[in-house]
PDB file as gemmi writes it, atoms N, CA and C in Angstrom:
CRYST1    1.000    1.000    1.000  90.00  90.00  90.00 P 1                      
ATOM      1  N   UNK A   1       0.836  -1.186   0.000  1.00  0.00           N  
ATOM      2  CA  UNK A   1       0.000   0.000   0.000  1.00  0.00           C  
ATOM      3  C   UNK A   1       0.875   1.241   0.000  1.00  0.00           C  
ATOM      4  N   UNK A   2      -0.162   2.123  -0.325  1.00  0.00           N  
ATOM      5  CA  UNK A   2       1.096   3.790  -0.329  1.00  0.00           C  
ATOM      6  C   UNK A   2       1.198   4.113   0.585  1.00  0.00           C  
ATOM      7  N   UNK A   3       1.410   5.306   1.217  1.00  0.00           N  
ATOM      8  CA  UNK A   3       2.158   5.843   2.127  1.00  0.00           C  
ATOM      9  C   UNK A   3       0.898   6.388   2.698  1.00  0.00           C  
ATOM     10  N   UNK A   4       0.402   6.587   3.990  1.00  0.00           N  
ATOM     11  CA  UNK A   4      -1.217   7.225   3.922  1.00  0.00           C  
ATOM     12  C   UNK A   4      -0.735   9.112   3.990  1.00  0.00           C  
ATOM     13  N   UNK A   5      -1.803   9.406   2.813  1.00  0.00           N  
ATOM     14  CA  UNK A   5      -2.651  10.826   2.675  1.00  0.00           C  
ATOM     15  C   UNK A   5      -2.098  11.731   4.204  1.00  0.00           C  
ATOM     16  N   UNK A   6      -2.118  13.074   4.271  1.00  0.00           N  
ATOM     17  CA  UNK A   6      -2.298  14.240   4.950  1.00  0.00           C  
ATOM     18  C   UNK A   6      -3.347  13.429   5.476  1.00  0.00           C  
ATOM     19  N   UNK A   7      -4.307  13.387   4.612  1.00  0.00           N  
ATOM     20  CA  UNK A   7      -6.081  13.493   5.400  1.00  0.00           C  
ATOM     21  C   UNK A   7      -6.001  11.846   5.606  1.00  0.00           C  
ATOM     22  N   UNK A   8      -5.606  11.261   5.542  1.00  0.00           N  
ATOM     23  CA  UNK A   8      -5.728   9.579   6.307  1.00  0.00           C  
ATOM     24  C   UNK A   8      -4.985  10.300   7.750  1.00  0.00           C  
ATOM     25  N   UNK A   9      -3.968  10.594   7.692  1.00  0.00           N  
ATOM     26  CA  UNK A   9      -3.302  10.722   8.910  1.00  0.00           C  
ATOM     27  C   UNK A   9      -4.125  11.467   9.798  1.00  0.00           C  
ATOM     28  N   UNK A  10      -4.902  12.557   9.256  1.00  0.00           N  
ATOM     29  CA  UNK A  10      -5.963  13.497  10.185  1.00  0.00           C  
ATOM     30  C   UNK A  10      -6.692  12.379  10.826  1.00  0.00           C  
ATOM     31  N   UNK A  11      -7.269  11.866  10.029  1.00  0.00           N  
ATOM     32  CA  UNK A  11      -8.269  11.057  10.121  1.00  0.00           C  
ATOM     33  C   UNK A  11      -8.160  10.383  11.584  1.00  0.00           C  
ATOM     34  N   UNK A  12      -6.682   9.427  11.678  1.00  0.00           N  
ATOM     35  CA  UNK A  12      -6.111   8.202  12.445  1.00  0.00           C  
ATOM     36  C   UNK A  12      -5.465   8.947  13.664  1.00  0.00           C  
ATOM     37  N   UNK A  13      -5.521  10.839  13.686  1.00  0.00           N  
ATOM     38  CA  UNK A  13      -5.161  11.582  14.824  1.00  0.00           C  
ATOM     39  C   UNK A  13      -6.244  10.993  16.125  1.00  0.00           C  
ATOM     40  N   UNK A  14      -7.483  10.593  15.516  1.00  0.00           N  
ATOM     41  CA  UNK A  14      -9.205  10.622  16.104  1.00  0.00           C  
ATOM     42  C   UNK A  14      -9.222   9.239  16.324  1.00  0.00           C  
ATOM     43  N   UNK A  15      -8.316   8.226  16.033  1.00  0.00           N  
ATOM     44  CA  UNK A  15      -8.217   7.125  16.597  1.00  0.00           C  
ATOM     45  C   UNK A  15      -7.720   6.947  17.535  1.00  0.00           C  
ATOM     46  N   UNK A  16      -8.593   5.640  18.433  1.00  0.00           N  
ATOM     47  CA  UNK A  16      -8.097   4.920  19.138  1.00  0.00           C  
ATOM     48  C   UNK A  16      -7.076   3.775  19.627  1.00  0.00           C  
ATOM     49  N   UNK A  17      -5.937   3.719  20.436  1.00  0.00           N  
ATOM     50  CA  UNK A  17      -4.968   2.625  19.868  1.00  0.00           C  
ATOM     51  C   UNK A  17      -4.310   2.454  18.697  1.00  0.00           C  
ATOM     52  N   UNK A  18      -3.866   3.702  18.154  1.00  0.00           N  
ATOM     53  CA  UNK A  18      -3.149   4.135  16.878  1.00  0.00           C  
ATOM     54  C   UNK A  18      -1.462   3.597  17.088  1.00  0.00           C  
ATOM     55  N   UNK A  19      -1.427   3.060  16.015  1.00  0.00           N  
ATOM     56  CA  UNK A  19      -0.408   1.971  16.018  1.00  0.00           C  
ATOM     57  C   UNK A  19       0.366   2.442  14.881  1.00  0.00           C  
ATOM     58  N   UNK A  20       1.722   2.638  14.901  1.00  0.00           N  
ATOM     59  CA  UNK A  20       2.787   2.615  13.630  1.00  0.00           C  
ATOM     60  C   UNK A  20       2.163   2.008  12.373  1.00  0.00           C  
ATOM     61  N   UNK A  21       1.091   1.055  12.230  1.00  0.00           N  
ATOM     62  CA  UNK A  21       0.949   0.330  11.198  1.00  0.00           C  
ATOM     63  C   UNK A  21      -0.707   0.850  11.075  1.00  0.00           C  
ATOM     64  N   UNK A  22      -0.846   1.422  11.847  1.00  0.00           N  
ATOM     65  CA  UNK A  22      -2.654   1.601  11.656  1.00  0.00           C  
ATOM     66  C   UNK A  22      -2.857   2.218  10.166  1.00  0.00           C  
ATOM     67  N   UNK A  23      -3.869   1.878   9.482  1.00  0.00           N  
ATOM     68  CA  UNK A  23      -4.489   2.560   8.526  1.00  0.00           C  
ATOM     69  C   UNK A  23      -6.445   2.381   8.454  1.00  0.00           C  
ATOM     70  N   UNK A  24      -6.754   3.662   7.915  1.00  0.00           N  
ATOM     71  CA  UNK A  24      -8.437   3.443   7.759  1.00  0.00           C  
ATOM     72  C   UNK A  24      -8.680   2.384   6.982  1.00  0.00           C  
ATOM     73  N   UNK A  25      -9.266   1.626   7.514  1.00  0.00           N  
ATOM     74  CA  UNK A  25     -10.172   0.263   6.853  1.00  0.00           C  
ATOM     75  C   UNK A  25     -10.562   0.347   5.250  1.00  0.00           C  
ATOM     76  N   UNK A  26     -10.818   1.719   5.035  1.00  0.00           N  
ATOM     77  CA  UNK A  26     -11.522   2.198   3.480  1.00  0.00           C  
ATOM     78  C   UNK A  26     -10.395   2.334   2.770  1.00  0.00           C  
ATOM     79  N   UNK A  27      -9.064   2.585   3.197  1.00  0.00           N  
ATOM     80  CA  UNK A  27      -8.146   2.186   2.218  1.00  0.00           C  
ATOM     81  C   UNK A  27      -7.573   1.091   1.712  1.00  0.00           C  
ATOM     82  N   UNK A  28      -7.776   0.075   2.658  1.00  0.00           N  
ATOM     83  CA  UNK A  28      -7.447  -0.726   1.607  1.00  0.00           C  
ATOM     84  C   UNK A  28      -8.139  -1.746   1.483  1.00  0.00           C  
ATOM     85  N   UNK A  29      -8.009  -2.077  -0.544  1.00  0.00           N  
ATOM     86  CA  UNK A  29      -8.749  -2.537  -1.988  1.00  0.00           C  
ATOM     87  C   UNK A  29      -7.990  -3.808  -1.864  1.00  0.00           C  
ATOM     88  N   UNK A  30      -9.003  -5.205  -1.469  1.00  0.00           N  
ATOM     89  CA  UNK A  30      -9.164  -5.985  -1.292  1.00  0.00           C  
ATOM     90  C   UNK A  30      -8.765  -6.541  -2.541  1.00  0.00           C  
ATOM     91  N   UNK A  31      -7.568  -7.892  -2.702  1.00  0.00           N  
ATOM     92  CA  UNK A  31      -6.956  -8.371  -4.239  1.00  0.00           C  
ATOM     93  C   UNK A  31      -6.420  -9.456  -3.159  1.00  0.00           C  
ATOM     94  N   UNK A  32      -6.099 -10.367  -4.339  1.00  0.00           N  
ATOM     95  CA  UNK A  32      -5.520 -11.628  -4.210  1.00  0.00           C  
ATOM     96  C   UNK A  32      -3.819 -11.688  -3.562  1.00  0.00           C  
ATOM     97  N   UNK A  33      -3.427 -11.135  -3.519  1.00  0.00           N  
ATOM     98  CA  UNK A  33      -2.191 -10.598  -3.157  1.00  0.00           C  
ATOM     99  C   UNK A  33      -2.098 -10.659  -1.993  1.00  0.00           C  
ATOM    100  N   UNK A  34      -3.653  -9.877  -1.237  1.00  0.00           N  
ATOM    101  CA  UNK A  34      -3.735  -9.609   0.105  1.00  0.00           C  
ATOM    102  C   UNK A  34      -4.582 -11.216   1.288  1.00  0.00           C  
ATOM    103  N   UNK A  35      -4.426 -12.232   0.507  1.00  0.00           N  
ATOM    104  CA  UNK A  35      -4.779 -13.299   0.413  1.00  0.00           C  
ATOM    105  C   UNK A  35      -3.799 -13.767   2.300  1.00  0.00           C  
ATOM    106  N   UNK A  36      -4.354 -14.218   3.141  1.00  0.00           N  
ATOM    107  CA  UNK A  36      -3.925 -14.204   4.244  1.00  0.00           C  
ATOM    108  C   UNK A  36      -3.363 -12.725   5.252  1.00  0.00           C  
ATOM    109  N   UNK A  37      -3.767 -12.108   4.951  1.00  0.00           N  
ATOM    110  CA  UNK A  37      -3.467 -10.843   5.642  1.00  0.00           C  
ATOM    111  C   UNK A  37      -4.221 -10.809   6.683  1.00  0.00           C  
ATOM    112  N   UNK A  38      -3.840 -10.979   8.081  1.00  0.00           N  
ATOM    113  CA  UNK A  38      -4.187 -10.653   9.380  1.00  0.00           C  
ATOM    114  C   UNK A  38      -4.624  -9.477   9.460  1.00  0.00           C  
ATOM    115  N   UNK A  39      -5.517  -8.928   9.752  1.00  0.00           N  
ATOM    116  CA  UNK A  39      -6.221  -7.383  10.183  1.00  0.00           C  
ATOM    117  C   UNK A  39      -6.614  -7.569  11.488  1.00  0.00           C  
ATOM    118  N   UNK A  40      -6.211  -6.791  12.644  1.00  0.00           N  
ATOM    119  CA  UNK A  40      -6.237  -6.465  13.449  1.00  0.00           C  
ATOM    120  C   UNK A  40      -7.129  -4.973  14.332  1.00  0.00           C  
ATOM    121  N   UNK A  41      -8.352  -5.364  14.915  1.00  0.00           N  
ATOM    122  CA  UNK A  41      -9.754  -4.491  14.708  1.00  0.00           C  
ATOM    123  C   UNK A  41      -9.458  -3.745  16.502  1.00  0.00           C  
ATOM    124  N   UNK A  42      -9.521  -2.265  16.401  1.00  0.00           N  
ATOM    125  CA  UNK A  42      -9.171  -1.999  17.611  1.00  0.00           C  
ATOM    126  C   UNK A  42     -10.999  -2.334  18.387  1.00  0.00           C  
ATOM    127  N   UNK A  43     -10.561  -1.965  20.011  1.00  0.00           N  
ATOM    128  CA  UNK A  43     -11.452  -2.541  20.643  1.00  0.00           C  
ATOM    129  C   UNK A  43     -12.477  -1.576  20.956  1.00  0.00           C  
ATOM    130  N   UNK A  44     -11.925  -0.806  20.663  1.00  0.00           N  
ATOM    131  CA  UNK A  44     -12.939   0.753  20.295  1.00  0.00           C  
ATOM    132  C   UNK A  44     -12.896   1.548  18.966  1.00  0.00           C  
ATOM    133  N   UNK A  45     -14.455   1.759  18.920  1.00  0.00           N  
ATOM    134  CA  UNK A  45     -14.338   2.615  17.647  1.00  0.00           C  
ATOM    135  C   UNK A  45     -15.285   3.956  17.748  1.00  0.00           C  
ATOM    136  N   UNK A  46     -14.495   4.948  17.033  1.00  0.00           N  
ATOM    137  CA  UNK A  46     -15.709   6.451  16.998  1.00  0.00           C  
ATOM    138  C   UNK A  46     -16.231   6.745  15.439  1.00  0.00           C  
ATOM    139  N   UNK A  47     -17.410   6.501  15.635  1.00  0.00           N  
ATOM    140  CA  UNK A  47     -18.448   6.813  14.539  1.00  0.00           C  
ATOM    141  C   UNK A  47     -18.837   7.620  14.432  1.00  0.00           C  
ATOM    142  N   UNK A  48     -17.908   8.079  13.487  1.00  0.00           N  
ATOM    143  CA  UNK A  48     -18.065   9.896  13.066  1.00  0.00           C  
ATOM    144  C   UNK A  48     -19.507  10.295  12.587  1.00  0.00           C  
ATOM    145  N   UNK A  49     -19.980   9.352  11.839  1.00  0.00           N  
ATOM    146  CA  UNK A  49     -21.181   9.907  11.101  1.00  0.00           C  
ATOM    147  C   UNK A  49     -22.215   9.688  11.960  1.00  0.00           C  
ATOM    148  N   UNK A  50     -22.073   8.670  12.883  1.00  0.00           N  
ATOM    149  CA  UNK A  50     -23.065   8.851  14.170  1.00  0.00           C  
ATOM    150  C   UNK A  50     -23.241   9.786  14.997  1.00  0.00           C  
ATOM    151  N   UNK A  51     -22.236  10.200  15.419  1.00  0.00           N  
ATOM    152  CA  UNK A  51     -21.628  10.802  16.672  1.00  0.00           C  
ATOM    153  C   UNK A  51     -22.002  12.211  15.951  1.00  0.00           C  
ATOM    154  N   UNK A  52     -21.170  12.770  15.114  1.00  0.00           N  
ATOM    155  CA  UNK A  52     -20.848  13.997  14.939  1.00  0.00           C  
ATOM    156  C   UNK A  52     -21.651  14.456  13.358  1.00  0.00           C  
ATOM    157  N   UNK A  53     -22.369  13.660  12.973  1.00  0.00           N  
ATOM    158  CA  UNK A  53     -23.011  14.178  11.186  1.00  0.00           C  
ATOM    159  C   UNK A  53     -24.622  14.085  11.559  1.00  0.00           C  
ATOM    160  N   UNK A  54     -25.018  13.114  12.686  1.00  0.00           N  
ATOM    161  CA  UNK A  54     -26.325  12.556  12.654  1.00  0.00           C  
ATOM    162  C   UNK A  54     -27.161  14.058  12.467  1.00  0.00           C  
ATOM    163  N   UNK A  55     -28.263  13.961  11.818  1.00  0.00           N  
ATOM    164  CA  UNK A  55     -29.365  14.984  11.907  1.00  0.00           C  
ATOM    165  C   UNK A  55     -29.865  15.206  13.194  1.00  0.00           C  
ATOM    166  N   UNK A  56     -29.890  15.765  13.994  1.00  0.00           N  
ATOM    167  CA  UNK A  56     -30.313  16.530  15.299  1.00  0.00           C  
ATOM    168  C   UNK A  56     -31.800  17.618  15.239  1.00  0.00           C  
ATOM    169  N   UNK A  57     -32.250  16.744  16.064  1.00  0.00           N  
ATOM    170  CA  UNK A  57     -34.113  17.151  16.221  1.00  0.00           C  
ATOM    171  C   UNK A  57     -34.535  17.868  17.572  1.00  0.00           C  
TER     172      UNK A  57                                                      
END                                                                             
């Protein structure tokens, strides 16, 4: 994979348990290559579009 984006890195500032190797889930494009690749899911997550986009009544 490339090197992550300015805005991936913003992004992974707002993470939890941010790890030398962390990257957003939406980057990476699933191929045969990636065929046994361990992914590792932190134990918390913040849902931006929940949390902070939802429509408010």
């Amino acid at each position: 994979m490339e090197e992550p984006s300015d805005d991936e890195n913003d992004m992974l500032d707002l993470a939890f348990g941010l790890t030398e190797t962390s990257r957003l889930g939406c980057q990476v494009v699933m191929s045969k290559e990636l065929d046994g690749l361990v992914v590792k899911l932190p134990s918390m997550t913040r849902n931006m579009q929940a949390s902070d986009f939802a429509d408010k009544k």
